[in-house]
ZAMARGU-4260 file (C-alpha; in steps of 0.2 Angstrom, whole numbers, plus 5000, padded with zeros to 4 digits):
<rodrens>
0) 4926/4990/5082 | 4939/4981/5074 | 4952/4971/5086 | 4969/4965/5082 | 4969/4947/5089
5) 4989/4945/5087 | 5004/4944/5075 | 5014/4934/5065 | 5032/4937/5062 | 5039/4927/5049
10) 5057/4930/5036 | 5053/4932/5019 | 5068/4923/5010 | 5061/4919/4993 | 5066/4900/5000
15) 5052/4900/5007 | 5040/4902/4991 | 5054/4891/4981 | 5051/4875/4993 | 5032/4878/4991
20) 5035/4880/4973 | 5046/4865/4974 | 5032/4853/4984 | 5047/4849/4994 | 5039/4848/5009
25) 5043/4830/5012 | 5063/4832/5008 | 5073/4832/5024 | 5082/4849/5018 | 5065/4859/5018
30) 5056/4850/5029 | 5060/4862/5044 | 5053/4876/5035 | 5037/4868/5033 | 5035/4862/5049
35) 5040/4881/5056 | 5024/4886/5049 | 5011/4874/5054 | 5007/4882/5069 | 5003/4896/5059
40) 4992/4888/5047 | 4983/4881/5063 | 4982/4897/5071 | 4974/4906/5056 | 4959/4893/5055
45) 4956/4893/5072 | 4956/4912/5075 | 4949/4915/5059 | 4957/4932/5055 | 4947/4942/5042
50) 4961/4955/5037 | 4979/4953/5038 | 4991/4970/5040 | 5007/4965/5029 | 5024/4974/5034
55) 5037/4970/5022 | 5049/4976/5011 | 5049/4976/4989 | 5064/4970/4984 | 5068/4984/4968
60) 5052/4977/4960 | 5038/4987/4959 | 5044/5000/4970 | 5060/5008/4962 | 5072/5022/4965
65) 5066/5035/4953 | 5053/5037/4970 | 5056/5029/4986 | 5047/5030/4999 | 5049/5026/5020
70) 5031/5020/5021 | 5020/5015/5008 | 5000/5008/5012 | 4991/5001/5001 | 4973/5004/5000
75) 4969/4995/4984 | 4958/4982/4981 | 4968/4965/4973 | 4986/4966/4973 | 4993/4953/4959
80) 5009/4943/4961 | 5024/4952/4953 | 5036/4944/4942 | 5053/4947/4950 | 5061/4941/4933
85) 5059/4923/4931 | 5040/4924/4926 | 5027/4928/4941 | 5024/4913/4954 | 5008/4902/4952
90) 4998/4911/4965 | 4980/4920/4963 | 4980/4939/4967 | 4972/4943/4985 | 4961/4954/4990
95) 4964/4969/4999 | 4952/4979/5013 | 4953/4995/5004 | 4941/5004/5018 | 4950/4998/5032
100) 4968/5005/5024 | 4958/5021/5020 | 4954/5023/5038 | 4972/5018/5043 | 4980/5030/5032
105) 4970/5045/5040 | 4975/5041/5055 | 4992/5039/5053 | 4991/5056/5045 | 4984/5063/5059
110) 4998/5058/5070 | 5009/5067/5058 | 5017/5049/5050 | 5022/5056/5032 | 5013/5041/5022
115) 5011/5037/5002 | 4997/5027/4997 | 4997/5014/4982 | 4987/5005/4971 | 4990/4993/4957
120) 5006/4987/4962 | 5009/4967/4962 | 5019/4963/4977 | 5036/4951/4978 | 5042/4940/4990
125) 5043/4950/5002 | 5022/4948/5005 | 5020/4933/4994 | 5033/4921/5001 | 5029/4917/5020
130) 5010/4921/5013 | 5010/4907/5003 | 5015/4895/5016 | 5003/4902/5030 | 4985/4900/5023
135) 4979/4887/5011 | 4971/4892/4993 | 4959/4887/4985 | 4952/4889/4966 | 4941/4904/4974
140) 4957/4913/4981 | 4964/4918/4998 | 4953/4915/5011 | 4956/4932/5019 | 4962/4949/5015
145) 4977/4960/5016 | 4982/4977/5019 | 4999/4979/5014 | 5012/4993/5021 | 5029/4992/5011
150) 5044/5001/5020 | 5059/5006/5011 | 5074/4999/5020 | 5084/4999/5005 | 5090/5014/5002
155) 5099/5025/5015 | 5091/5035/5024 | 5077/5023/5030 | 5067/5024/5046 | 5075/5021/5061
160) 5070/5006/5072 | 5060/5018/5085 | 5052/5026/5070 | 5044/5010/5067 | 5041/5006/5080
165) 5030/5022/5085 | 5022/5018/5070 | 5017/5001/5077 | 5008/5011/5093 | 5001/5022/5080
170) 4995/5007/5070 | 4984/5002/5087 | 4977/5016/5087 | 4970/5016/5070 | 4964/4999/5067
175) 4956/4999/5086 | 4946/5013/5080 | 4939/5007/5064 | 4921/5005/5066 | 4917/4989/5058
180) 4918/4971/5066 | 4935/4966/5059 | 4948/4951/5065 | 4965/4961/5061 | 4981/4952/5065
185) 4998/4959/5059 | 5012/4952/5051 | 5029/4958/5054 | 5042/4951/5037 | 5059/4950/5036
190) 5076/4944/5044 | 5082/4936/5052 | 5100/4939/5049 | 5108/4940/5032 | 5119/4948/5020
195) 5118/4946/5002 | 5131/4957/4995 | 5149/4963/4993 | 5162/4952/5002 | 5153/4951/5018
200) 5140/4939/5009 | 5134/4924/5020 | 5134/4933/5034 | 5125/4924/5048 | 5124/4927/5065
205) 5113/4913/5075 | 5118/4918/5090 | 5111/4936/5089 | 5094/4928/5080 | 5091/4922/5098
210) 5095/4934/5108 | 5084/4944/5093 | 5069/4932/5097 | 5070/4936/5115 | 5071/4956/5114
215) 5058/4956/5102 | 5048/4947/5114 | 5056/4954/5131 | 5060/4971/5129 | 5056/4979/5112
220) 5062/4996/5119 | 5081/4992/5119 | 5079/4985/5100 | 5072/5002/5096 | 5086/5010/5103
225) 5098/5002/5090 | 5105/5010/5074 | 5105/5002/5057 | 5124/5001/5060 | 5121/4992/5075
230) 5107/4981/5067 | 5119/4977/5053 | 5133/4971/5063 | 5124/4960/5074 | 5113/4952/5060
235) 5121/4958/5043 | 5117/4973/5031 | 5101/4966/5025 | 5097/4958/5041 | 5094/4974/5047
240) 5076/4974/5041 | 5073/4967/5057 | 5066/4984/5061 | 5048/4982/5051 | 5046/4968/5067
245) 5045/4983/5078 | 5029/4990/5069 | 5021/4974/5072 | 5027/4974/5090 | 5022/4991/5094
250) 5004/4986/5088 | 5002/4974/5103 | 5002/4978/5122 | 5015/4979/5134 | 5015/4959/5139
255) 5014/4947/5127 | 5012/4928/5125 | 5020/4920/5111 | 5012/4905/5107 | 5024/4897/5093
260) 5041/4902/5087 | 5054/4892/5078 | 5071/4894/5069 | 5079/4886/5054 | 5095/4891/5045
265) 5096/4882/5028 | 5108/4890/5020 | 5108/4911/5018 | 5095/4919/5030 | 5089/4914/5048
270) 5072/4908/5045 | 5061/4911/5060 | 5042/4912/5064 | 5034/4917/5077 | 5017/4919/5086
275) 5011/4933/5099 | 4995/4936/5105 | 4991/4952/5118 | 4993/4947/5138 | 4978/4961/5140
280) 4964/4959/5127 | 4954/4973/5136 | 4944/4981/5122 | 4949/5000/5122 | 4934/5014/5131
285) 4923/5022/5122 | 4929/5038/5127 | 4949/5037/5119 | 4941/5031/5102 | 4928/5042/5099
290) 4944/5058/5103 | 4954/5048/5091 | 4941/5048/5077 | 4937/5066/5079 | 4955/5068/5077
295) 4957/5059/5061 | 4942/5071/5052 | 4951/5086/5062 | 4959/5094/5044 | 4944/5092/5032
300) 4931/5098/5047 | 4919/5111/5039 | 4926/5105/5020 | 4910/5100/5017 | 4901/5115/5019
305) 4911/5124/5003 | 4896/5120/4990 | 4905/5114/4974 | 4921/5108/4984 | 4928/5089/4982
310) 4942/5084/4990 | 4951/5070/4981 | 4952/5057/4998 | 4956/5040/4998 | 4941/5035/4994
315) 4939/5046/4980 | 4955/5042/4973 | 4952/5021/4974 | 4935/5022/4967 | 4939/5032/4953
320) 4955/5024/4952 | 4954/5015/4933 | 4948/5030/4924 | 4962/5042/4932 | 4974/5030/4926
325) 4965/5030/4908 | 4965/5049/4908 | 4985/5049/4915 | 4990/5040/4900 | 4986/5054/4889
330) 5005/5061/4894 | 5013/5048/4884 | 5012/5050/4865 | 5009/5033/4858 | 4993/5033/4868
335) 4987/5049/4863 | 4989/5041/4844 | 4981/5027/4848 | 4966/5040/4859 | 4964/5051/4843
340) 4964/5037/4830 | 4950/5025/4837 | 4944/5034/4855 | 4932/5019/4858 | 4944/5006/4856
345) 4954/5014/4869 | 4940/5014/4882 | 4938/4995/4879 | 4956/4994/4881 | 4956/5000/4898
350) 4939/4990/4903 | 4930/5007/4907 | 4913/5004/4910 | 4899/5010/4903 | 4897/5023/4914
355) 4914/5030/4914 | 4914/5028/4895 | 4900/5042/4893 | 4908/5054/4904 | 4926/5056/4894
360) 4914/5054/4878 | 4902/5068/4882 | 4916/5079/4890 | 4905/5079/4906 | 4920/5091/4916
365) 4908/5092/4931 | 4902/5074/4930 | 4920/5069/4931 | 4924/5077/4944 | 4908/5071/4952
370) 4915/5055/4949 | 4929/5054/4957 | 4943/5060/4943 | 4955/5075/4948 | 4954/5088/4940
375) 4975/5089/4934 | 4967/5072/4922 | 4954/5084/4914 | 4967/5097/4911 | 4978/5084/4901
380) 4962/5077/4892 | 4958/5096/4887 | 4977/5098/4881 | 4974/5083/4869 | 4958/5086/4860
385) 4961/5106/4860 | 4949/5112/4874 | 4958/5126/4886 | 4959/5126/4906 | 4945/5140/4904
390) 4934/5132/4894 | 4933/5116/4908 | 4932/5131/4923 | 4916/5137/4913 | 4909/5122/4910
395) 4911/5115/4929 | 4902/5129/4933 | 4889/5129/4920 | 4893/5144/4912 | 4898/5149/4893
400) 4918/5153/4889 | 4912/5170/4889 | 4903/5173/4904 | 4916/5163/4913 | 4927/5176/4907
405) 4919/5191/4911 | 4922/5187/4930 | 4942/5185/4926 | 4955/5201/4925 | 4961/5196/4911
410) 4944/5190/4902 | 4954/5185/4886 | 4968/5175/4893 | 4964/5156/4887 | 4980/5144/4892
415) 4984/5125/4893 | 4995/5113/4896 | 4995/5108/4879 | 5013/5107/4873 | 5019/5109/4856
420) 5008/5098/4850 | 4991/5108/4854 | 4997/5124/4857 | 4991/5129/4840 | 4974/5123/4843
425) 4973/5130/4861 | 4979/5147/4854 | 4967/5148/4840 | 4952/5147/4855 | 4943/5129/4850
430) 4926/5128/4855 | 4923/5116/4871 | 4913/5102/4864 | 4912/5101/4885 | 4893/5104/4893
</rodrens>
């Protein structure tokens, strides 16, 4: 079973990634920075984490308003370095343990935390920052993997801090139970206290950064108990992401021993670090995680006996992940252009493999879907070349149009959701070129 062997808490002021950028670990001004973080860097190559669970927050970068979400995992496999608008830093993309965030995201469905699940989003400073100065690179990457959870404590209303920090009990529960051998520590980002807008910028409070580090510590409890109001006027308005700590804090047990911490205040944000490790590292019964896991396949028991039935999970949906974004671009109209004038170009634009290029060549509707693609992606590649909804029904169940047809009410209803451009061509009945 996998085991979380401690946590990491560490800001994520883009200072951070600038004095790396900036090799200025020798100047006296950054030093301090540096020298919070080799403990880390210690700690990591001795306890030889394989997975690291990232909290943090984007900063308005990939994650925008148009849909913002309290938690977001991601269960991707690389996450690439996003350009924040001065170009993106020089830093290799890291991998991520998409099984392991498969798992985690069950399970905290099944304790009935509303999640969103991404792929293919780089990640800011928020992740890359304190990364970058906790675990050497080399030309073959990061030397372990990430699982990435972004919480949105921009935009109001956000999670409160108890919310978090059930979700950090939650988060034991779900990585405890993963059944492979994994090293999992978590990293809480953000803080300390800060504000970077209107005229209350500046705003520092090194007093309450502290008291902060002793409550996180101490007596989690009565930080969870404090509104963002409260949070904000103790540690400034942007300080009060202090509440993704909680997450990480309600992963570990009760008692804790924290093995490093430091604190550095350069110029705009507190900049703290800090280790904890479990007082009890008693491995959890047998018994509690087998309850737990039956728990987590609860909702999709007995799914599996509907022959011709294929839930889009997790899994389903990061396996077949590049072809559902190939077919998804059909709804803009410069690529259904570009689709119709040279369709092969377009599969070696997306890098579809072979495989996946003979399955949207042939029309293979069931092989598609065996595949891994949903079936709202066929719909819009039927929109485009002029096949109907019916005519993919038919052919997923390996009948003609007509003796599909014969088992409807209305056996000459034929309907898409072609728009005006293939409304014509649906209407007039084009002939599936599906099998």
């Amino acid at each position: 079973m996998a085991q979380i062997i401690g946590a990491i808490a560490a800001s994520h002021t883009p200072t951070i990634g600038f004095a790396v950028d900036a090799n200025k670990q020798q100047d006296p001004v950054w030093a301090p920075i540096f020298e919070g973080f080799e403990p880390v860097q210690q700690w990591i190559k001795q306890r030889k984490p394989d997975v690291l669970f990232m909290i943090y927050n984007d900063h308005v970068t990939s994650f925008f308003f148009d849909h913002y979400s309290a938690f977001a995992l991601g269960v991707g496999e690389k996450y690439e370095v996003a350009d924040e608008g001065g170009g993106a830093r020089d830093l290799p993309a890291i991998g991520g343990h998409s099984a392991l965030a498969r798992h985690i995201g069950q399970s905290l469905m099944s304790e009935e935390f509303d999640m969103s699940f991404f792929q293919d989003k780089a990640l800011d400073h928020g992740c890359f920052s304190p990364l970058s100065v906790m675990c050497d690179k080399t030309e073959q990457g990061w030397p372990l993997q990430i699982v990435p959870l972004q919480v949105g404590v921009l935009q109001f209303p956000v999670p409160s801090g108890r919310r978090c920090y059930k979700l950090g009990q939650a988060l034991r529960r779900a990585i405890e139970s993963y059944p492979e051998d994994l090293k999992v520590a978590i990293v809480a980002t953000g803080g300390l206290s800060h504000q970077v807008h209107g005229e209350r910028a500046g705003f520092n409070n090194q007093p309450w950064d502290q008291e902060f580090l002793q409550l996180i510590e101490k007596d989690p409890e009565y930080l969870a108990s404090l509104t963002q109001a409260e949070l904000a006027e103790l540690g400034g308005m942007e300080g009060a992401e202090v509440i993704m700590w909680l997450i990480m804090r309600g992963a570990l047990s009760a008692n804790v021993r924290k093995v490093h911490q430091s604190y550095y205040l350069p110029s705009m944000t507190g900049i703290a670090v800090a280790i904890y490790e479990n007082e009890a590292q008693q491995q959890p019964l047998p018994g509690p995680i087998a309850r737990h896991q039956a728990r987590m396949a609860l909702e999709l028991a007995g799914a599996e006996k509907l022959a011709g039935s294929y839930p889009f999970t997790l899994e389903r949906s990061v396996k077949a992940y590049r072809l559902n974004r190939y077919l998804h671009e059909l709804i803009h109209p410069e690529f259904r252009s570009a689709f119709r004038a040279d369709e092969e170009a377009t599969y070696a634009q997306a890098g579809l493999t072979a495989e996946e290029q003979e399955l949207v060549r042939s029309r293979n509707w069931r092989g598609l879907i065996h595949y891994g693609v949903i079936f709202f992606m066929l719909e819009k590649l039927g929109a485009v070349i002029g096949v109907s909804n019916l005519h993919i029904y038919a052919a997923m169940r390996g009948q003609s149009l007509e003796e599909f047809q014969k088992t409807r009410n209305a056996p000459n209803a034929l309907y898409s959701v072609a728009g005006k451009e293939g409304l014509a061509r649906i209407a007039d009945g084009f002939k599936a070129t599906a099998q």
